[in-house]
C-alpha positions as CSV (number, residue, x, y, z in Angstrom):
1,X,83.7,89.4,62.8
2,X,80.7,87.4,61.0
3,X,78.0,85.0,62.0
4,X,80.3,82.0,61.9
5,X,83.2,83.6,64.1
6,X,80.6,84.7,66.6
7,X,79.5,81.1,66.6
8,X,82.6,79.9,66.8
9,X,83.4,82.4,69.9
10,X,80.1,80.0,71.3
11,X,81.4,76.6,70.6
12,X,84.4,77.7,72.8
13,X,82.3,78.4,76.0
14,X,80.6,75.4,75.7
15,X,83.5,73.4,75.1
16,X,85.4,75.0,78.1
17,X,81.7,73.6,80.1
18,X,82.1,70.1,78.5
19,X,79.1,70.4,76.3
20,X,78.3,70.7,72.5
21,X,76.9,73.4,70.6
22,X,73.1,72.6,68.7
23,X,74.4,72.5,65.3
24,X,75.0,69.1,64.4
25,X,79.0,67.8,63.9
26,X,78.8,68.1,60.3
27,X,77.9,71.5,60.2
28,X,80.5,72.9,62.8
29,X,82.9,71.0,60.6
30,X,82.1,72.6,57.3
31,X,82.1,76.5,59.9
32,X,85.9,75.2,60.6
33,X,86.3,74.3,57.1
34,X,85.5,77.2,55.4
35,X,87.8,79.6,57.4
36,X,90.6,78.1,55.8
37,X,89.4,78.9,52.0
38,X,91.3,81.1,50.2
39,X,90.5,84.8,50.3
40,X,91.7,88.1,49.9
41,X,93.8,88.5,53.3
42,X,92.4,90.7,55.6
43,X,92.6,92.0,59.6
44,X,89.1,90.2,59.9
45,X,89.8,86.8,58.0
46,X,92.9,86.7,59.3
47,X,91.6,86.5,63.1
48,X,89.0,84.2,62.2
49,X,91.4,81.5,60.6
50,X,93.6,82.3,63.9
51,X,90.1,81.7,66.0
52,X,89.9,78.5,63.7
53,X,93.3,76.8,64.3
54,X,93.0,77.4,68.6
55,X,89.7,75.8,68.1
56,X,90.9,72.6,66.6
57,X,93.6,72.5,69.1
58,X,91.6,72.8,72.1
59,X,89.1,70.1,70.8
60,X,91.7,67.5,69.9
61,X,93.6,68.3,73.5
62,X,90.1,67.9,75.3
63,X,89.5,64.8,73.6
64,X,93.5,63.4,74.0
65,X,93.0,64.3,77.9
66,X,89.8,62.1,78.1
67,X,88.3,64.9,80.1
68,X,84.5,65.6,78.2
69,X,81.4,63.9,78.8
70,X,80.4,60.4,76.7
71,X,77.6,62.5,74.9
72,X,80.2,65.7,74.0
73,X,83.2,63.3,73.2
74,X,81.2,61.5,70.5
75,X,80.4,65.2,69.1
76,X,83.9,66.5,68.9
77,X,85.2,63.2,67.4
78,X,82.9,63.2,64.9
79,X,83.8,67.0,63.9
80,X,87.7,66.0,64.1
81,X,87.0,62.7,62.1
82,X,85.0,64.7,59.4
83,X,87.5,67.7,59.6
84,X,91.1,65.3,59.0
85,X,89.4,63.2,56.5
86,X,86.4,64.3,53.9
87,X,87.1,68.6,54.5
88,X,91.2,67.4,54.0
89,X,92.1,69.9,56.7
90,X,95.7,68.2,57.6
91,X,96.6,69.5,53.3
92,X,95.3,73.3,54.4
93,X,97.2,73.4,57.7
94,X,100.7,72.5,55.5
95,X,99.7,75.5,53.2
96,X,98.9,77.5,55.8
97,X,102.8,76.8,57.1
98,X,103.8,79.3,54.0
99,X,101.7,81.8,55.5
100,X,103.0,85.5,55.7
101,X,101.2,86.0,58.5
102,X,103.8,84.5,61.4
103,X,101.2,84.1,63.9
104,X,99.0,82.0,61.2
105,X,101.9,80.0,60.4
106,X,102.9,79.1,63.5
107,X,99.2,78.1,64.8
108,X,98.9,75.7,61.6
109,X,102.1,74.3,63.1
110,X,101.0,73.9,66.6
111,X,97.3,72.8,65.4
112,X,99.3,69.9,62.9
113,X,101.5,68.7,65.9
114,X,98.1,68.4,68.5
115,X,96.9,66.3,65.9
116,X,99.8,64.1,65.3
117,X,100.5,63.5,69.0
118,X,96.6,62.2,69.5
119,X,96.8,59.7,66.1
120,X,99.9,58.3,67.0
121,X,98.0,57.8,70.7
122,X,95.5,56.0,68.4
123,X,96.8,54.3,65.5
124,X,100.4,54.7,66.2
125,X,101.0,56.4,63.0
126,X,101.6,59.8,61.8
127,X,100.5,62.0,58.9
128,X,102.8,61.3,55.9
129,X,101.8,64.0,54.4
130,X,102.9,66.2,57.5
131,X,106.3,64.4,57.4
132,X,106.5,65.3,53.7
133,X,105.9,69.1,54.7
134,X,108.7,69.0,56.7
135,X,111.1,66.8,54.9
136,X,110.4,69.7,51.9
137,X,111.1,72.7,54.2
138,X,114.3,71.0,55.9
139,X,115.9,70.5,52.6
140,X,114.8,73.8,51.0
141,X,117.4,75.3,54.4
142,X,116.1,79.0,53.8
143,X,115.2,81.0,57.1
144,X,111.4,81.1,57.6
145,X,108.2,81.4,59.2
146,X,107.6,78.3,57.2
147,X,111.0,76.5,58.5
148,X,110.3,77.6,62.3
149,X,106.9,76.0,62.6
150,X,107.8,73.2,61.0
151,X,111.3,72.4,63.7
152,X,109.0,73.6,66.4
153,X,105.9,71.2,65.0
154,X,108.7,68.4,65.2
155,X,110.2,69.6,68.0
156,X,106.8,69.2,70.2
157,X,105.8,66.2,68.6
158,X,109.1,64.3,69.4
159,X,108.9,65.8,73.4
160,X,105.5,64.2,73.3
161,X,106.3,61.0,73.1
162,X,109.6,61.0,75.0
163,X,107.2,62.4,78.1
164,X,105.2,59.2,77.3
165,X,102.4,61.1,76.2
166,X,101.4,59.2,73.2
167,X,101.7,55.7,75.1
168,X,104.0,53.1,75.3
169,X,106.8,51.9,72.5
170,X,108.4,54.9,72.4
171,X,111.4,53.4,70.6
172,X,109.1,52.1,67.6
173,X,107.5,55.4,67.6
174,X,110.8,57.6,67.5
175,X,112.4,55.5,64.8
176,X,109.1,55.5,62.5
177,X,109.0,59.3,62.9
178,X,112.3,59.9,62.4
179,X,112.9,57.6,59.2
180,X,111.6,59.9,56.3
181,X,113.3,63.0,58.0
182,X,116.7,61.7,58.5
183,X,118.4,63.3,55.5
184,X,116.6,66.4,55.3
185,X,117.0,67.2,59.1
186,X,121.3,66.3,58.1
187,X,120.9,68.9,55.2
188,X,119.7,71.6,57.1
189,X,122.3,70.9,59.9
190,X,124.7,71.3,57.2
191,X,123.0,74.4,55.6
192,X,121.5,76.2,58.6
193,X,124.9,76.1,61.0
194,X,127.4,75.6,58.1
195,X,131.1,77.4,59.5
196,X,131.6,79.6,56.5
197,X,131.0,82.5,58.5
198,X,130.6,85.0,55.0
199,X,127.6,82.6,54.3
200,X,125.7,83.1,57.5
201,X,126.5,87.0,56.9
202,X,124.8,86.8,53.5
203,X,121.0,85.8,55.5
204,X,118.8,88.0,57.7
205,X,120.2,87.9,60.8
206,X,117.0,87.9,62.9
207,X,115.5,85.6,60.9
208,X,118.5,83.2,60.7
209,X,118.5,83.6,64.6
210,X,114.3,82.5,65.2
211,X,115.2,79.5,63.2
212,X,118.8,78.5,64.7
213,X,117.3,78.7,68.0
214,X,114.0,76.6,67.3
215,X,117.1,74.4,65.0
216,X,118.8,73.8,68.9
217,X,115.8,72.4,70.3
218,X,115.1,70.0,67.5
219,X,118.6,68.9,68.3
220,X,118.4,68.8,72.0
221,X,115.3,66.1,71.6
222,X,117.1,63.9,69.1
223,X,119.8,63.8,71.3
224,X,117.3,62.7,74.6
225,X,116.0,60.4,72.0
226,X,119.0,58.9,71.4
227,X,120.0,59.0,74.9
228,X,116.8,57.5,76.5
229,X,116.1,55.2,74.5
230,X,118.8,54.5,72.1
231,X,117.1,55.5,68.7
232,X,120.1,56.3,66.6
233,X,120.5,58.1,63.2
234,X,122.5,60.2,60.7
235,X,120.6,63.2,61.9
236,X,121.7,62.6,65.5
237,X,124.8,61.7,64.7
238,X,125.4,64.8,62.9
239,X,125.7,67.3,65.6
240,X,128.5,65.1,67.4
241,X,130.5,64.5,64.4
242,X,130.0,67.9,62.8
243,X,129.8,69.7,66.2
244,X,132.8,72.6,64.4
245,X,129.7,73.8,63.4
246,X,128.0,74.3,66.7
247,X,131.2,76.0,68.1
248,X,132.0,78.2,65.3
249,X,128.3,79.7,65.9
250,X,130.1,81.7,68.5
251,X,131.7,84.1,66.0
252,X,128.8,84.1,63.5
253,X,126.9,87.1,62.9
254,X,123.6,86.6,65.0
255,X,121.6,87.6,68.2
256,X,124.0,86.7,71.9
257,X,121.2,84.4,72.7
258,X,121.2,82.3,70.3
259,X,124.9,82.2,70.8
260,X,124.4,81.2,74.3
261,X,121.8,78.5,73.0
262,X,124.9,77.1,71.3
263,X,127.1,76.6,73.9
264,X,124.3,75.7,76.4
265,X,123.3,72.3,73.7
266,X,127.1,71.5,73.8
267,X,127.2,71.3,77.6
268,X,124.1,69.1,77.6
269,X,125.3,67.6,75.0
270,X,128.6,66.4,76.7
271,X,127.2,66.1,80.3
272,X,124.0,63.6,78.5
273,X,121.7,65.7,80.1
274,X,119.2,66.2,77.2
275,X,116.0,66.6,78.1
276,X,116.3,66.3,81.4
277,X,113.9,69.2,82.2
278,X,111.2,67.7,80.2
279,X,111.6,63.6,79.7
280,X,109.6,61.7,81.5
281,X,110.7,59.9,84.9
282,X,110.8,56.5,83.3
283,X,112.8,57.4,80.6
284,X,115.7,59.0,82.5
285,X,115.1,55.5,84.7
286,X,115.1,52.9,81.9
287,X,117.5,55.2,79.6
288,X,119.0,52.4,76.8
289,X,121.5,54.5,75.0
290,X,123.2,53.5,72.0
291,X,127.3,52.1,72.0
292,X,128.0,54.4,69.6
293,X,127.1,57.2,71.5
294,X,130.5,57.1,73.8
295,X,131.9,57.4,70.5
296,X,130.8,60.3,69.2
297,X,130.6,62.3,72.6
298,X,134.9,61.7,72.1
299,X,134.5,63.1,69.1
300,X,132.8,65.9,70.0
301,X,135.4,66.3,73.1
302,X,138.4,65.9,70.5
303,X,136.9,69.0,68.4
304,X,136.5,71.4,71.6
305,X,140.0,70.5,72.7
306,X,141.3,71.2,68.9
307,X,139.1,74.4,68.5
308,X,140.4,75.5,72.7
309,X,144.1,75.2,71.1
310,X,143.1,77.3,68.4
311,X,142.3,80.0,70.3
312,X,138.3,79.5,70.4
313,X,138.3,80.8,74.0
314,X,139.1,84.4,72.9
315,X,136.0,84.1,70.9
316,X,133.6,83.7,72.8
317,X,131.7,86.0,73.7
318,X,130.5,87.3,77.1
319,X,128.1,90.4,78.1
320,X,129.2,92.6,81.0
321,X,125.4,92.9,82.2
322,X,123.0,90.1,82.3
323,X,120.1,90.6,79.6
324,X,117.4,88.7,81.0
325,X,114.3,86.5,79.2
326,X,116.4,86.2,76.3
327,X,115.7,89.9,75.9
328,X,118.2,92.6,74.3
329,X,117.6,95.3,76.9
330,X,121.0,95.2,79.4
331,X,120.0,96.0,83.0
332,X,121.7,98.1,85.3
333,X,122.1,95.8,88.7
334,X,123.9,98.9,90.3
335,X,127.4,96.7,89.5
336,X,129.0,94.6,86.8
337,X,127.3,91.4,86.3
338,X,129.5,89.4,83.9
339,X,126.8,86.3,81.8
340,X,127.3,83.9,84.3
341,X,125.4,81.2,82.3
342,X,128.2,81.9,79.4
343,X,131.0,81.2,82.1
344,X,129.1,78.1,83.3
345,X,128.7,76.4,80.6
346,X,131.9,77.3,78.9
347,X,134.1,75.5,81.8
348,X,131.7,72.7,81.8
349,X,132.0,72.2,78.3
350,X,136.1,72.3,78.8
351,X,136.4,70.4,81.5
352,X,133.8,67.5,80.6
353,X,135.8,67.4,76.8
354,X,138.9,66.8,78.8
355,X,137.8,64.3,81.3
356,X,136.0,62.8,78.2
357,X,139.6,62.2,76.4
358,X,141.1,61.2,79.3
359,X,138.8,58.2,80.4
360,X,138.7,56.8,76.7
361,X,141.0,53.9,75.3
362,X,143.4,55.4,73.1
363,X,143.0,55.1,69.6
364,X,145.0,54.7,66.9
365,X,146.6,57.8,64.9
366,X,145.4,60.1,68.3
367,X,147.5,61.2,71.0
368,X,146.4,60.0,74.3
369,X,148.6,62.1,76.7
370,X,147.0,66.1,76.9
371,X,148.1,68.9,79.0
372,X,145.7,69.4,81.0
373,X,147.3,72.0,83.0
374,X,147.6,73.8,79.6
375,X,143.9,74.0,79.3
376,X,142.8,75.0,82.6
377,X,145.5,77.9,82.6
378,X,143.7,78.7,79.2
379,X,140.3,78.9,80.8
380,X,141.5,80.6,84.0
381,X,142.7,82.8,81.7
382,X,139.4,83.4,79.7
383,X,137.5,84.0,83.8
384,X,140.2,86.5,84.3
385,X,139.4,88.6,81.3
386,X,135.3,88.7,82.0
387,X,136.0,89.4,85.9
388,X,135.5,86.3,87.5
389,X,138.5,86.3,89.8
390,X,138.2,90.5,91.2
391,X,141.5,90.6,92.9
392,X,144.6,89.2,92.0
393,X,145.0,88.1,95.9
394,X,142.2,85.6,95.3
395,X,142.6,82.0,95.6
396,X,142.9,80.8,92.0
397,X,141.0,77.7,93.0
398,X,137.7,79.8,94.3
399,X,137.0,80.2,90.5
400,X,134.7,76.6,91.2
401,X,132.8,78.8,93.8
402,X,132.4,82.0,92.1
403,X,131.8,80.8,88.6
404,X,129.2,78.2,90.0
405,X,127.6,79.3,92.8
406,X,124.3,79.8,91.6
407,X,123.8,76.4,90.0
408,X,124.5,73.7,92.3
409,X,124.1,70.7,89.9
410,X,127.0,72.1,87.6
411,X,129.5,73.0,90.5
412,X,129.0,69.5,91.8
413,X,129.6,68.4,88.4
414,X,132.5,70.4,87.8
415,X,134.1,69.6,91.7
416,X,134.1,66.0,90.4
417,X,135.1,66.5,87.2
418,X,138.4,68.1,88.4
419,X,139.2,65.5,90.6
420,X,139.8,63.3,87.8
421,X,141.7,65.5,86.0
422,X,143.7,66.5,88.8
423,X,144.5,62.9,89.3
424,X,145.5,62.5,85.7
425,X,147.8,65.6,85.8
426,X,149.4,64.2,88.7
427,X,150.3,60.6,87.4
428,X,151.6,62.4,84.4
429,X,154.3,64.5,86.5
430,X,154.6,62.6,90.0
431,X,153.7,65.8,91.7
432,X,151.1,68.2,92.4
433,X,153.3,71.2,93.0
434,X,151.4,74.0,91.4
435,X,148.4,72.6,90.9
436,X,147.2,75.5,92.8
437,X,148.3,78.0,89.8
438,X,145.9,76.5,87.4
439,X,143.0,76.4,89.7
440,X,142.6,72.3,90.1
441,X,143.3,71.6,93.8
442,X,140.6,69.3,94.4
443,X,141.0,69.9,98.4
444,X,141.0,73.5,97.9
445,X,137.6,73.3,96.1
446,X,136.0,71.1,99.2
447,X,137.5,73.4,102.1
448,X,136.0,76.8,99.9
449,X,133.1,74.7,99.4
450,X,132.7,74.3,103.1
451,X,133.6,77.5,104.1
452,X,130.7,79.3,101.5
453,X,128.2,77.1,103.4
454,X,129.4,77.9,106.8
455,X,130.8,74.4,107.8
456,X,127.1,73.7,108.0
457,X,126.4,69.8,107.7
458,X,122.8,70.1,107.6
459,X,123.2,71.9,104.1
460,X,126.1,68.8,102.5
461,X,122.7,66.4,104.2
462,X,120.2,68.2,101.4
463,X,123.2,67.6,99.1
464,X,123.1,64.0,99.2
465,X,120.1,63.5,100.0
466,X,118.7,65.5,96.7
467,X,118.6,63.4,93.4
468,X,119.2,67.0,91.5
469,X,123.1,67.4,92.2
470,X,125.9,64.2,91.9
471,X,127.0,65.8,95.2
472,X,126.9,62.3,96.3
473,X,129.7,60.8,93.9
474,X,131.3,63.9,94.6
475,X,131.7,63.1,98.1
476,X,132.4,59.8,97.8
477,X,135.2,60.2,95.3
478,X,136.6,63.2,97.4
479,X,136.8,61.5,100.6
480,X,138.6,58.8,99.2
481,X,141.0,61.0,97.6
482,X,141.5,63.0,101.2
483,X,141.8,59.2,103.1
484,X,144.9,59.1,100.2
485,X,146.4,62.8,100.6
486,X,145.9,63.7,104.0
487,X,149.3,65.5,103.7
488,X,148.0,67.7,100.6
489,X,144.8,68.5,102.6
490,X,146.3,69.9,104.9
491,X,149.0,72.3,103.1
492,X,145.5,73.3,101.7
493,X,144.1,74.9,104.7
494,X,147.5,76.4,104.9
495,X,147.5,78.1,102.1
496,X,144.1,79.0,101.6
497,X,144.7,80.9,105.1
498,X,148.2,82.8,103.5
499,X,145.7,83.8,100.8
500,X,143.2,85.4,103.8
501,X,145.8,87.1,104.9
502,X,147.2,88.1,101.6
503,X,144.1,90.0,100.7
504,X,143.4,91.8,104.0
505,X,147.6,93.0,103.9
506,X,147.3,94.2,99.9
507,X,143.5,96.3,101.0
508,X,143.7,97.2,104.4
509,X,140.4,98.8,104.0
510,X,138.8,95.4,103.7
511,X,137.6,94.2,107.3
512,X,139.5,91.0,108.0
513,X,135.8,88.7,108.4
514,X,134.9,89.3,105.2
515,X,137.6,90.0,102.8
516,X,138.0,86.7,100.8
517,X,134.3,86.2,100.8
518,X,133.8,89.8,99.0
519,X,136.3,88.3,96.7
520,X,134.6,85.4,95.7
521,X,131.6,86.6,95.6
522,X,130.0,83.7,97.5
523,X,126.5,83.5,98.8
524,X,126.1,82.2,101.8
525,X,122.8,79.5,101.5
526,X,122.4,78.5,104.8
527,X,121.2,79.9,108.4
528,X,123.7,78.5,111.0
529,X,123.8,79.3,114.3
530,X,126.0,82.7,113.0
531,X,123.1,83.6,111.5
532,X,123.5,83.0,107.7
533,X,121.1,82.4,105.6
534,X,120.3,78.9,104.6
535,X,118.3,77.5,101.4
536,X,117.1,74.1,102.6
537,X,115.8,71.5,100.1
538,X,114.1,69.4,103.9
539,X,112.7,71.4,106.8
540,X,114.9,69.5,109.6
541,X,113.3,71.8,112.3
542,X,110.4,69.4,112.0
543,X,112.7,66.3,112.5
544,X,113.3,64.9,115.8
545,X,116.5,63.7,114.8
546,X,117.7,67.1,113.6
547,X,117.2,68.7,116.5
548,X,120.3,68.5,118.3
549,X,122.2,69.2,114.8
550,X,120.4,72.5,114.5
551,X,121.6,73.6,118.2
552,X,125.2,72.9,117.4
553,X,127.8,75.2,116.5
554,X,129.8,74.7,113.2
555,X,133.6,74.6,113.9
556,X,132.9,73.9,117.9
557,X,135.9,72.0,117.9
558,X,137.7,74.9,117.4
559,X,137.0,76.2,121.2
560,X,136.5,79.6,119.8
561,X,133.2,80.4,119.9
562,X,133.6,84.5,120.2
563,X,134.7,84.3,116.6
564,X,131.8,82.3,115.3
565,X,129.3,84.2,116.3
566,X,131.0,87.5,115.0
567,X,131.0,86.0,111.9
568,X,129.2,88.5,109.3
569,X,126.8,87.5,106.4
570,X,128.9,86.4,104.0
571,X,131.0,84.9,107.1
572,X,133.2,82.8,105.5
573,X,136.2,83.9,106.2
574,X,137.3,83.8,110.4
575,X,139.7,86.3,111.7
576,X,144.0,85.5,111.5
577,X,144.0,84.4,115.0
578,X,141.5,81.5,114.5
579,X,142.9,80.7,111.3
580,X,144.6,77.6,112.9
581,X,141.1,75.7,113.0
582,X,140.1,75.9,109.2
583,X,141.1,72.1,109.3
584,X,139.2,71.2,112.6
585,X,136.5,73.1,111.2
586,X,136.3,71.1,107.8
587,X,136.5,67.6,110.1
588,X,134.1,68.7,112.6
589,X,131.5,69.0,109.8
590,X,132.0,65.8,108.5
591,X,131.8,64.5,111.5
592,X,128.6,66.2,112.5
593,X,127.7,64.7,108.6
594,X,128.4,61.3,109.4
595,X,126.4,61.6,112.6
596,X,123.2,63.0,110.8
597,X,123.5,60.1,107.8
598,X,123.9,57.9,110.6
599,X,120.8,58.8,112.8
600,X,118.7,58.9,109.4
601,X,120.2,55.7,108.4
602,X,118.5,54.2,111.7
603,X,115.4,55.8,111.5
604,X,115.1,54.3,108.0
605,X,114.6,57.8,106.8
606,X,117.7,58.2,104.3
607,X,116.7,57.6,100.5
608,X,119.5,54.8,99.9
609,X,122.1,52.6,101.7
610,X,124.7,54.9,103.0
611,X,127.1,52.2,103.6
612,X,130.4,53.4,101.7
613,X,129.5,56.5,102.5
614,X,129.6,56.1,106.3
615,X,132.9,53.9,105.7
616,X,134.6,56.7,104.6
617,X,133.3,59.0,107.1
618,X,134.3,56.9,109.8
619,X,137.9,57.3,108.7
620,X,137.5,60.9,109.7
621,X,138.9,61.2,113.2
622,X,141.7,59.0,112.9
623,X,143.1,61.7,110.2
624,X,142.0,64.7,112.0
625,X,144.0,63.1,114.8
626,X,147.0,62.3,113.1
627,X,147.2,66.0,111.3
628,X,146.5,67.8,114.9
C-alpha cells in the first residue's frame, strides 16, 4: 500500500484515541479525495478505496455519537464539511454504487447512508442527489450489486429514523424521504417479485435472490413506517394490494431462504409486527397508523384465503432438515427436523387471514360467511405431510403445541387466534361436534398447554407478567370462554385422556408416562417439583412471596402424589389410573395462579391492574365444584 494508505492506516488509531492526526483538515480531505479517482483497478487501489469509504464512516459515526473531544470534533467536521461539499464526494460514492467490485459497492452504500442519517440529524434534509441514485436504480429493476446497496442504503436510512436516531419529527422525515421514491420503489415491486414465474426463471438466480431478500427488508420498514407512525404511500400500499406477488414467490425459482423471507414478511405483515425487533420503544408506544391500513391488511387476508383454495398450500415448500444462518449446508441432528419457522409462519399467516375476514364488516360483492373448518382441515393437512403430527393416535389439537413450541409469542398468538375462529365456526353450525377433527378446540389447546408446562403456575405468572407474549389476552379471553362452556371443558379432559390411552394400546412399547409427550414433541420449560426443567423470564426463588408457590406440588389436589413425582422429563402425560385428575390438575393451577397474581397484586409488585383478571379467576372453584 502507499504513503497515503499508510497514513490513512494512522488517522484510524488516532481517531479510535479521540485525537487528530498533524496534517491539517484540508489535506486529509484531499488523501480521502484522491482514493476515489479513477484508475486502472487493481488488488492495491482497490483496498485503499475500501480503507477510504470505512474511514469516512467511522468519522461521520464518531461525530453523530458526540463522543470526540471539542478540539478533534472541529477537525473531523471540517474534513467531512470539505469532503461532501468542494471534493463532491457524495457524486463519487453514487458511481462507486456501479462498482464491479461488490465489497466497493456496498461500502459506498453504507458510507452514503452514515452520511444521510447525520444531515438529516442536522438540517433535516437529505441528499437529493442520493435519492436520485436510487430512484434511477429502482426503476431500471435489473438484479445488482448496484440495486442491493442502494435497498440496503434505504433500508438503513429509514430504520434510522424509525429508532429515533436522527431526532424527533419522524413523520415529516419519513414522508420527505419517501416522496421522490414512491413510484420507482412501486416499479421494482412490480418488476422484481412480478408472478410470471418464466420471467423470474429468465434472471440469475443468485443474484435475483441477494436482491429479493435486501427487496423484503425495504418492505418490512415501509410497513413499520406506516404502522408507527402512519406515513402512507403507493409504495406501501403496494405490497398489501399486490401481495399475489409475495405468495407466488413460493414457487419461483430462487434460493429456500429467500422463500422463507417471503412468508416470514407476510406473517409480520398480517400480525402488524414490523419492526418490532428494531423500532424504537416510543414508536411501538405512540404508534399512529393509518385507517386505511385495516383495509388493506383484508385485502391481503382475502388473497391468502383465494390463493389457500387454490391449492397454494401444496406449494409450499418445507426442508426435512433445518439449514441454519441462512446457509445451504443441511445438518444432520441425528433425526428429522422438519423447518419449523416454515410451519410457524405458514399457520400464522392462515389463521390471522381468517380471523382477519371474519372480524371485518362485510362488503359489498364479497362473501362474508367462510368455512373455516375447510381451511384448518387444509392446513392440518399440509402439518401432516411435513411430519408435524408423528402418530396418527395424536391429539389433532396438539398441532398448537408441536408446531409452536419453540416460539412462545406466536403460540400465544395462534391459541387466541383460534378461539375466535372457533367461536365463529360454532355460531355458524350451533355445535362444536367435531371441532376436534380439525384441530380448533380452544380447551384442548389450554389443558395441552398446561400439561407441556407441568401444571406449573409459576411459568403462566412469567407469561403475563412478560410484555413479549399476548398470553395475557389469551387468558383473559380463554377464561371467559371456559366460565361459558364448562360442559365442553370438561369432555376435553375426557378425551384428551382416550387419546393417552389410545397411543399407549396402538405401541405397547411406549411407557405409559411418556407416550403422548414423545408424540408431541413437547419441551418441558419449567423445573417443578417433578423435576422438569423450567425457563423462567423472573427468578421467584429470590421472592418472598414465591416462596410457598415453589414448595407446592402441581396437581396436589389430585391426592396422588406417587404419580407426580414419577413423572419423567418430558412428564406430561400421568399414568391411566390418575387420569381422573387432568381437570383438578388444570383448576389447581389456576388456582395456585390467582393466588400468586393476588399476593403480587398486594405487594404492588405486578406490572398492571390485574382486576379482570382476578375476576375471572375467582370464578374458578365454583366450576371445579360443580364439574367434581
Amino acid at each position: 500500500m502507499d504513503a497515503s494508505g499508510l497514513d490513512l492506516q494512522a488517522v484510524f488509531g488516532l481517531l479510535r484515541a479521540g485525537s487528530a492526526p498533524s496534517v491539517s483538515s484540508e489535506e486529509l480531505a484531499r488523501r480521502v479525495s484522491s482514493c476515489f479517482m479513477s484508475q486502472a483497478p487493481s488488488v492495491t487501489h482497490t483496498d485503499l478505496m475500501c480503507l477510504c469509504l470505512t474511514l469516512t464512516e467511522s468519522i461521520i459515526s464518531r461525530l453523530m455519537a458526540q463522543s470526540l473531544p471539542q478540539d478533534a470534533t472541529k477537525y473531523y467536521e471540517d474534513v467531512m464539511r470539505r469532503l461532501f461539499g468542494e471534493m463532491h464526494l457524495m457524486g463519487k460514492l453514487v458511481s462507486l454504487l456501479r462498482s464491479g467490485d461488490k465489497l466497493v459497492s456496498h461500502l459506498s452504500g453504507k458510507c452514503m447512508s452514515v452520511y444521510i442519517i447525520n444531515d438529516i440529524c442536522i438540517s433535516g434534509g437529505s441528499s437529493w442527489m442520493w435519492r436520485h441514485a436510487c430512484a434511477e436504480v429502482f426503476e431500471k429493476s435489473v438484479s445488482s450489486g448496484e440495486l442491493d446497496s442502494c435497498l440496503w442504503s434505504l433500508t438503513a436510512v429509514i430504520k434510522a429514523v424509525l429508532r429515533g436516531d436522527t431526532g424527533p419529527n419522524q413523520r415529516d422525515v419519513l414522508t420527505k424521504l419517501l416522496s421522490g421514491l414512491d413510484s420507482s420503489i412501486a416499479c421494482l415491486y412490480t418488476h422484481l417479485l412480478t408472478p410470471d414465474t418464466q420471467e423470474l426463471h429468465k434472471r440469475e438466480p443468485l443474484s435475483l435472490s441477494r436482491s429479493m431478500c435486501e427487496f423484503f427488508d425495504l418492505l418490512e420498514v415501509l410497513s413499520a413506517a406506516r404502522l408507527r407512525y402512519g406515513v402512507c404511500s403507493s409504495a406501501q400500499r403496494i405490497m398489501f394490494v399486490e401481495s399475489r406477488a409475495l405468495l407466488h414467490v413460493v414457487r419461483a425459482d430462487v434460493e429456500y431462504l429467500v422463500k422463507k423471507r417471503a412468508l416470514l414478511l407476510l406473517k409480520r405483515s398480517l400480525l402488524r409486527r414490523a419492526g418490532e425487533d428494531w423500532a424504537s420503544a416510543e414508536a411501538q408506544c405512540e404508534s399512529r397508523e393509518d385507517p386505511g391500513l385495516t383495509e388493506d391488511t383484508l385485502i391481503m387476508a382475502d388473497k391468502v384465503l383465494q390463493e389457500v383454495t387454490a391449492g397454494w398450500l401444496k406449494e409450499v415448500p418445507v426442508k426435512a432438515q433445518a439449514s441454519f444462518f441462512g446457509g445451504n449446508c443441511e445438518v444432520s441432528l441425528g433425526r428429522t427436523q422438519t423447518d419449523d419457522v416454515i410451519l410457524r409462519a405458514v399457520s400464522l399467516i392462515l389463521l390471522k387471514s381468517l380471523e382477519i375476514h371474519i372480524q371485518s364488516p362485510p362488503r359489498k360483492g364479497s362473501q362474508r360467511d367462510i368455512d373455516v373448518c375447510g381451511y384448518l382441515t387444509e392446513l392440518m393437512s399440509f402439518l401432516q405431510r411435513h411430519g408435524t403430527l408423528v402418530s396418527p393416535d395424536a391429539h389433532s389439537c396438539s398441532w398448537v403445541s408441536v408446531v409452536f413450541a419453540e416460539q412462545d409469542d406466536d403460540m400465544m398468538e395462534s391459541a387466541k387466534t383460534l378461539i375466535g375462529l372457533y367461536l365463529y365456526q360454532k355460531s355458524l353450525s350451533c355445535s362444536d361436534s367435531g371441532v376436534c377433527v380439525w384441530g380448533c378446540n380452544p380447551h384442548c389447546h389450554f389443558i395441552l398447554l398446561l400439561r407441556s408446562l407441568s401444571f406449573d403456575h409459576s411459568v403462566l405468572l412469567d407469561f403475563l407478567i412478560s410484555s413479549e407474549t399476548c398470553f395475557l389476552e389469551y387468558c383473559v379471553r380463554y377464561l371467559k370462554l371456559l366460565r361459558e362452556e364448562q360442559t365442553s371443558f370438561s369432555s376435553s379432559c375426557r378425551h384428551i385422556e382416550d387419546c393417552d390411552c389410545a397411543g399407549r394400546r396402538t405401541d405397547p412399547a411406549i411407557q405409559a408416562p411418556s407416550a403422548v409427550s414423545e408424540m408431541l414433541d413437547v419441551v418441558p420449560c419449567t423445573r417443578s417439583s417433578a423435576g422438569n426443567d423450567v425457563q423462567r423470564l423472573v427468578d421467584y426463588g429470590s421472592s418472598d412471596e414465591s416462596e410457598e408457590a415453589e414448595e407446592r406440588v402441581p396437581g396436589r389436589k389430585s391426592g396422588n402424589t406417587e404419580a407426580d413425582s414419577g413423572r419423567t422429563q418430558s412428564g406430561m402425560v400421568q399414568t391411566e389410573h390418575e387420569s381422573d385428575s387432568l381437570l383438578g390438575k388444570v383448576f389447581a393451577c389456576l388456582v395456585d395462579l390467582r393466588t400468586a397474581v393476588t399476593r403480587l397484586h398486594n405487594r404492588g409488585l405486578f406490572p398492571y391492574n390485574p382486576k379482570s383478571l382476578l375476576k375471572l379467576l375467582n370464578s374458578i372453584e365454583p366450576q371445579r365444584d360443580m364439574l367434581s
